[in-house]
N, C-alpha and C positions, 0 to 999 in steps of 0.2 A: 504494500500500500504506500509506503513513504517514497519509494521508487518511481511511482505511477504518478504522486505528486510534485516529485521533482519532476517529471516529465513534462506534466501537464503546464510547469512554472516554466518553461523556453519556451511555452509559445507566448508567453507575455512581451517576449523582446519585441515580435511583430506589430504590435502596437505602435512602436516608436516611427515618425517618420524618417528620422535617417536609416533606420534599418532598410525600409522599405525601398529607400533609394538608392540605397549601397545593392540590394536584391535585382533593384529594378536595370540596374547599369549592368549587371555582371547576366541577367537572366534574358535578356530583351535582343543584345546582341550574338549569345549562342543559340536563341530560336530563330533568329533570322539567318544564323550559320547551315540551321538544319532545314532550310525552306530554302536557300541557296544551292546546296550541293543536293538536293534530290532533282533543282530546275536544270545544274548544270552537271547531271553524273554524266555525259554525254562529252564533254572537256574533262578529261583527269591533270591536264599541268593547272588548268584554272582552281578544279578542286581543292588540291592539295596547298594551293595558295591560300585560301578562304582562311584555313583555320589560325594561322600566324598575323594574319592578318586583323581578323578578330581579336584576337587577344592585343595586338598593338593595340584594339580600339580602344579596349577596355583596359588597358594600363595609362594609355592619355586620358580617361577619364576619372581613371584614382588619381592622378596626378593634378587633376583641375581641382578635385575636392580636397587635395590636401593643400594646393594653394589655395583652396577659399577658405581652410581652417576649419573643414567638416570633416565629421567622423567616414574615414575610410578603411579599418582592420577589416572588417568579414568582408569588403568587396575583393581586399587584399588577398586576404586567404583563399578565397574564394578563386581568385584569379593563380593563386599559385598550386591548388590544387587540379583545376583542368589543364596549368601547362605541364604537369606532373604525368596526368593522365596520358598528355601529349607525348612525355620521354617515353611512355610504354612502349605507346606505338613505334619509336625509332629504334628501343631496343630491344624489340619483336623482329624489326628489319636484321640489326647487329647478328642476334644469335640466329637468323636464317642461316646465314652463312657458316655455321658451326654447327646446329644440329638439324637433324633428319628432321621433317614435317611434324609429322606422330607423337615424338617426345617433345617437340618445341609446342606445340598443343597444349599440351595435357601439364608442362611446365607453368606456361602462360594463363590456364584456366583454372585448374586448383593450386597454385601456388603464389606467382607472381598479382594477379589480378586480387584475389581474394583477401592476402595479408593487404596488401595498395588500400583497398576497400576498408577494412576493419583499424587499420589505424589513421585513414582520415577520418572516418568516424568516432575514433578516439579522441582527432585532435579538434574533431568539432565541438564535444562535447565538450573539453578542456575550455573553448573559447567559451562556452556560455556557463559552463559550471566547473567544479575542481573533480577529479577524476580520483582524486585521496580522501575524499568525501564519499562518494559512492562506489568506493571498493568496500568501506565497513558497512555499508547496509544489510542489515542480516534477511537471508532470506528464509529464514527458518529452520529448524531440524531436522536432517535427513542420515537417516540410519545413526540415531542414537550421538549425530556430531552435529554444533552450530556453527553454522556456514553459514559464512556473506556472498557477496554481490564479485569481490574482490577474487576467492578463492575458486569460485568455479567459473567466474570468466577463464582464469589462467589454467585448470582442468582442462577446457573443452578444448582450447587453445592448445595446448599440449596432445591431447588425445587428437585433433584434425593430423597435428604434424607428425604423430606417429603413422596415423592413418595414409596418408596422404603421401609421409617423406620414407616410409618401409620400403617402397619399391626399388630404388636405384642401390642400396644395402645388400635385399636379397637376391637381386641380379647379379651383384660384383659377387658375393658368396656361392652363388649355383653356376657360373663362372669359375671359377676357383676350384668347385669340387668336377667339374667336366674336367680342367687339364689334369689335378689328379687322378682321378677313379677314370679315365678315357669313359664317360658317359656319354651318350647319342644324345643328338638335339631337343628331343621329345621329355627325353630323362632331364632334361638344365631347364627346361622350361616349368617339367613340375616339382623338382628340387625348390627351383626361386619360389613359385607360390606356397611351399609348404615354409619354407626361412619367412613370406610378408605376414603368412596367417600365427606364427611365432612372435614377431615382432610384436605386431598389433597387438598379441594377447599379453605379451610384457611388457606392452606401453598401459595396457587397464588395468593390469594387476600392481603396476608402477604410481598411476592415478589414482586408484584405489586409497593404496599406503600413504601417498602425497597428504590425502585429503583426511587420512585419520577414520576412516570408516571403521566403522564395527565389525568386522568379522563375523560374528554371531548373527545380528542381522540380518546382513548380504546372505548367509547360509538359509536363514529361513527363508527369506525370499524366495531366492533361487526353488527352495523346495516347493514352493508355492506356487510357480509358474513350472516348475516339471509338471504341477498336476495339467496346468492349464495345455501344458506342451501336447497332454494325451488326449485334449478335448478339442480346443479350438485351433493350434496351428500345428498338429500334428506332423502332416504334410511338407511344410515348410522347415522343420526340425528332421524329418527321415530327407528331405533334399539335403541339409546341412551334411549328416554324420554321412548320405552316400556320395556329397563330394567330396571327403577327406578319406572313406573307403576307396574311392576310384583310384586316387591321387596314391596311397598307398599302395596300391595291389597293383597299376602300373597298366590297367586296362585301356584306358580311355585317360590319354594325356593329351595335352596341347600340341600340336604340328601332326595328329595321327589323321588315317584317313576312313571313315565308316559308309555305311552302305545303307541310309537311311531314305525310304520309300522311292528305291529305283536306283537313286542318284549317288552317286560320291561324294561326300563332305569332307572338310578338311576340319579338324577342332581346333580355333582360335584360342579359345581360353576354356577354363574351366574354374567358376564360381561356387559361393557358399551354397549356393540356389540353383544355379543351372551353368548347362554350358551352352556355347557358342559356337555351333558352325557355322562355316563358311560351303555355300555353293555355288562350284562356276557357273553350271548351266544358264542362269541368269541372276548372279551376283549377289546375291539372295545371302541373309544370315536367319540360321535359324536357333533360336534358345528353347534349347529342351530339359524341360527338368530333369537332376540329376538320378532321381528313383528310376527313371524309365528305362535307363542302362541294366537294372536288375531284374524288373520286371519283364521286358519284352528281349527277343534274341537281335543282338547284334551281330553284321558283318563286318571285319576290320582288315584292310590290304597291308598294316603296316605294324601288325602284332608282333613278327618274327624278323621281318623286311620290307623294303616299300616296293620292293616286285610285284610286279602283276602279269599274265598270261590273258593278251586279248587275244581276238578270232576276229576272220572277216568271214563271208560267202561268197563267193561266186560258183555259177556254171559255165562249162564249156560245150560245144555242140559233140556230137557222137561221133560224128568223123576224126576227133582231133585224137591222137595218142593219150593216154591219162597220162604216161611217166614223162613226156614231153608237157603237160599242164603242170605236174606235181612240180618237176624241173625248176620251170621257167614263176613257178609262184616262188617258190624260195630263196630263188637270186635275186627276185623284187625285193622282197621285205629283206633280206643281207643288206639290199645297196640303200635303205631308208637308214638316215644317222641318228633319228631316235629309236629305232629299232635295237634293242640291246643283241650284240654276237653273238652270245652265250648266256643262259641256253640256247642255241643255235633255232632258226623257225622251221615250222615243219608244215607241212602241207600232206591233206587227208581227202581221200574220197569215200564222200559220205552215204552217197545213193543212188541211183538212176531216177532222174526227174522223167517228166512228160517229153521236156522236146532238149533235154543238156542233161550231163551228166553235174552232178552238184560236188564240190569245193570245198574242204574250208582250209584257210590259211593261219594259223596259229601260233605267234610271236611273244615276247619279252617287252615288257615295256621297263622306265625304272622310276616313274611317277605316276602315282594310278589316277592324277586329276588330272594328266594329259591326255584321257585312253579317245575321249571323242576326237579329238584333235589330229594323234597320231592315226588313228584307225582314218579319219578320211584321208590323210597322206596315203596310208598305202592302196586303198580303193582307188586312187586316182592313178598309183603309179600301175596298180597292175590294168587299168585300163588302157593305158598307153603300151604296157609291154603286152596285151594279148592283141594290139593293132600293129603295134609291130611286126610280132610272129604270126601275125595273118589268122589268128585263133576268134571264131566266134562266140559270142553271147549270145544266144538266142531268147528271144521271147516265145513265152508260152502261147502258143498256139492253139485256137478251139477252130473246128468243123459244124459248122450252124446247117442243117438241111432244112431248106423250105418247103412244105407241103402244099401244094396247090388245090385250093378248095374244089368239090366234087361237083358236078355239070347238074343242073336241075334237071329231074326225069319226068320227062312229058305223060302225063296219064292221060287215057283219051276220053271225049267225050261220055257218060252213060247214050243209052236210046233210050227214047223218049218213052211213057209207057202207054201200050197201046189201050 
């Protein structure tokens, strides 16, 4: 309650007219900024002039009220927190040049951006109120400790940066154990999520201590919400313990490839809740809960190895030799450079069709997300090598016989009766 009143006590500054005018110079020229560069997104040198620009405007205009001898601090600040805003964007540009897309993202979204954010809103609150004032505001008893305002702002703060800063730690770590232990790609991927979901957990049990919590407590709790675990988010708790089962048993890891409704998936990640694939056929990601791996039968090309054994079909007509077909299939797929040498390809004659004797060509692939790709390579190459060797394809053939309807049969007259 006392929190909610200091809050409600900053809106009282708006009342003042200089406030309003110090609001109205710094607010009036970034909305015309933003009505400007949506008129002119169609010029990008004009654009990116706009915003320096503005800010010129609005720093001659703190400058006129400081030579008139009027109150200009919040225009001031105000004006130093959007050029601020502004370095981000240049040193969003900087580390392009240093890191890959992905991690410059994900750097700049939960890191960079977010702290930017929470401590200008620190230092706003500083300008209207003391920030050593409302760190002791209690916010009541939780778990048997009295905690302020002060101690679990710096909790949650701590616990984001464990959150948030685990990942680059247990990638150097799961790095580290691949050069020793020679582990495969698949294996460092789920090594690192097992070192973030460690971290994390000794970043809460760290917060935990920080904060003086009751032990006793937390323990009844926790027994409390086991009950609840078995009633309402059951579901969501058997995802939990089958993503740390996958992750240990070594089934279904990150970079592996499954056979989910037809298609080949690749597994991006693997969460507390679900994982993530990836499929080419049209770029699609799909998150399947983690239970479903136990429950239903999976297919996996990269359990043992990422080998795969595609097939194609063709027919050739009946006049042509078979072991001149079988031949001339096998030195196609040889001369394909995604076609792995060894196992060596083999060619099979399968049956006698209607009007061609049937084919099939069966090869090595060594990534099973390329199988549609390479398989139309070799369909195309062996089309070229059976026009080469003068080899037909026949099409099926059907024999239609038309019946010509039957001639009307003349009855003759009756006679008349006499």
């Amino acid at each position: 309650m006392h929190l909610v009143q200091e809050a409600l006590g900053w809106f009282g500054y708006l009342e003042r007219g200089s406030v309003q005018a110090q609001l109205l110079l710094v607010v009036l020229p970034l909305l015309g900024l933003h009505l400007l560069r949506r008129r002119w997104r169609s010029r990008p040198p004009l654009a990116h002039l706009l915003l320096p620009l503005t800010l010129a405007l609005i720093g001659l205009g703190i400058g006129l009220l400081a030579w008139a001898g009027q109150p200009y601090g919040l225009a001031l600040f105000l004006l130093q927190l959007r050029s601020a805003w502004y370095g981000l964007d240049l040193l969003q540009l900087l580390l392009a040049r240093l890191l890959p897309p992905a991690p410059l993202h994900q750097l700049q979204s939960r890191l960079i951006r977010p702290a930017f954010l929470v401590l200008a809103a620190m230092a706003l609150i500083n300008q209207l109120d003391s920030l050593a004032d409302l760190a002791l505001i209690s916010i009541g008893t939780w778990f048997g400790v009295q905690l302020d305002l002060g101690q679990l702002f710096l909790s949650l703060v701590i616990l984001y940066l464990v959150v948030v800063g685990s990942g680059p730690p247990a990638a150097a770590l799961a790095l580290l154990f691949k050069q020793v232990l020679d582990i495969d790609e698949g294996s460092r991927r789920a090594v690192q999520l097992l070192f973030r979901y460690l971290v994390v957990a000794l970043g809460v049990v760290w917060v935990c201590s920080h904060l003086g919590l009751n032990a006793t407590a937390i323990l009844a709790i926790a027994g409390g919400l086991s009950v609840g675990l078995g009633f309402g988010i059951k579901e969501v708790f058997s995802n939990f313990v089958s993503g740390l089962w996958l992750l240990f048993e070594g089934s279904v890891r990150p970079g592996e490839v499954l056979f989910i409704d037809g298609d080949p998936c690749e597994v991006r990640s693997l969460g507390l809740r679900a994982a993530v694939l990836w499929r080419d056929r049209d770029n699609a990601e799909l998150v399947i809960p983690n239970q479903t791996f136990f429950t239903s039968t999976t297919t996996t090309y990269t359990g043992s190895d990422r080998m795969r054994r595609s097939q194609v079909s063709v027919g050739a007509a009946y006049r042509h030799d078979p072991e001149q077909v079988v031949a001339l299939l096998e030195a196609t797929a040889r001369a394909q450079t995604r076609v792995l040498p060894f196992p060596p390809p083999k060619a099979l004659v399968l049956g006698y069709g209607e009007s061609s004797i049937n084919y099939a060509l069966r090869f090595w692939i060594a990534n099973p997300m390329d199988n549609v790709s390479i398989c139309s390579e070799v369909n195309m190459a062996v089309w070229k090598a059976f026009d080469a060797a003068g080899i037909e394809i026949p099409f099926p053939q059907m024999v239609v016989k038309t019946i010509e309807p039957a001639s009307p049969v003349s009855v003759p007259p009756s006679a008349p009766d006499q």
